[in-house]
C-alpha positions as CSV (number, residue, x, y, z in Angstrom):
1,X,-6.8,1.4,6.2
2,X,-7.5,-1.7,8.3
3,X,-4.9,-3.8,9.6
4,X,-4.9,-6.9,12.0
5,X,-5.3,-5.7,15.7
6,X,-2.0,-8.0,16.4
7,X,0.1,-6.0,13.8
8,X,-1.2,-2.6,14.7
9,X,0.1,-3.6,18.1
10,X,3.6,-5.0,16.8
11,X,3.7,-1.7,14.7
12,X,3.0,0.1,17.8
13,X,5.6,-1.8,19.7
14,X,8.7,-1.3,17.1
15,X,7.7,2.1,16.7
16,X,8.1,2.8,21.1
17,X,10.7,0.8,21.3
18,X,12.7,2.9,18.4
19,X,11.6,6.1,19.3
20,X,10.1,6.4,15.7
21,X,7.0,7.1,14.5
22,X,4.9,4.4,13.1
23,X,4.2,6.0,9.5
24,X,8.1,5.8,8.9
25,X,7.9,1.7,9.3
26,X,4.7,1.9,7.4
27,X,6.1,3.7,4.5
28,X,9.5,1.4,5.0
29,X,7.0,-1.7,4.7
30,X,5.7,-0.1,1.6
31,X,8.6,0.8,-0.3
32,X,10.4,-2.4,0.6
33,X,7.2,-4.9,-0.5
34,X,5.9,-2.9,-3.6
35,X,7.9,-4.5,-6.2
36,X,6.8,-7.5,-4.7
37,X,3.3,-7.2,-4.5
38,X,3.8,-5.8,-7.9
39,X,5.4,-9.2,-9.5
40,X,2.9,-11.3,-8.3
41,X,-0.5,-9.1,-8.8
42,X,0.5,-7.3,-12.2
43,X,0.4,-8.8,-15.7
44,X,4.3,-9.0,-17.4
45,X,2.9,-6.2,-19.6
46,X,1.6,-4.0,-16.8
47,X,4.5,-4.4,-14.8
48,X,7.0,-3.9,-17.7
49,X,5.3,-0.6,-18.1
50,X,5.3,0.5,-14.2
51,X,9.2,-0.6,-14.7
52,X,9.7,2.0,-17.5
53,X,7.9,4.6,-15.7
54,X,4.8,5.0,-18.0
55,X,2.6,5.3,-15.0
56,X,0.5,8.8,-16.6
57,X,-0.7,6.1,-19.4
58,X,-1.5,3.6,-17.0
59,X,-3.5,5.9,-14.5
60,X,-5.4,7.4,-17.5
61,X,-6.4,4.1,-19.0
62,X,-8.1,3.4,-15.5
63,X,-10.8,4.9,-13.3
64,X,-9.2,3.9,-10.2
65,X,-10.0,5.1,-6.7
66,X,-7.7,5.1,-3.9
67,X,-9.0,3.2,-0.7
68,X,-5.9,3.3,1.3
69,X,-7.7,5.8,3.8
70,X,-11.7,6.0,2.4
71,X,-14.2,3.9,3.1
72,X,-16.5,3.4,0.9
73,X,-20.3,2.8,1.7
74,X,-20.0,-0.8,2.7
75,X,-17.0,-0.1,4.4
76,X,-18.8,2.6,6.5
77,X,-22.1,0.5,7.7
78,X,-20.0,-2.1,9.1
């Protein structure tokens, strides 16, 4: 995952400064943002269904790929 140098170094901060580690903000940033991210990138239908928990039917309708941590070929001649 690439982030901004200037946040990875505010992340770093809060996490020193609180004696935490920087994966719990991280996954406090995601859980606080996904619904969110998820009402302004997903169709009503989509997200009606994520709502209702039908996530199975939504992963099997879709080849997807995670690239939260992978890069891909591109990615890895830059």
């Amino acid at each position: 995952m690439r982030i901004d140098p200037v946040i990875e170094q505010r992340l770093r901060v809060l996490a020193e400064a609180t004696g935490r580690k920087q994966s719990f903000f991280l996954q406090r940033m995601i859980e606080e943002g996904i619904e969110a991210m998820e009402e302004i990138w997903l169709s009503p239908d989509t997200l009606a269904k994520v709502r209702n928990g039908d996530l199975p039917e939504l992963l099997a309708a879709h080849s997807t790929t995670s690239d939260l941590f992978d890069l891909d070929a591109t990615d890895a001649a830059l």
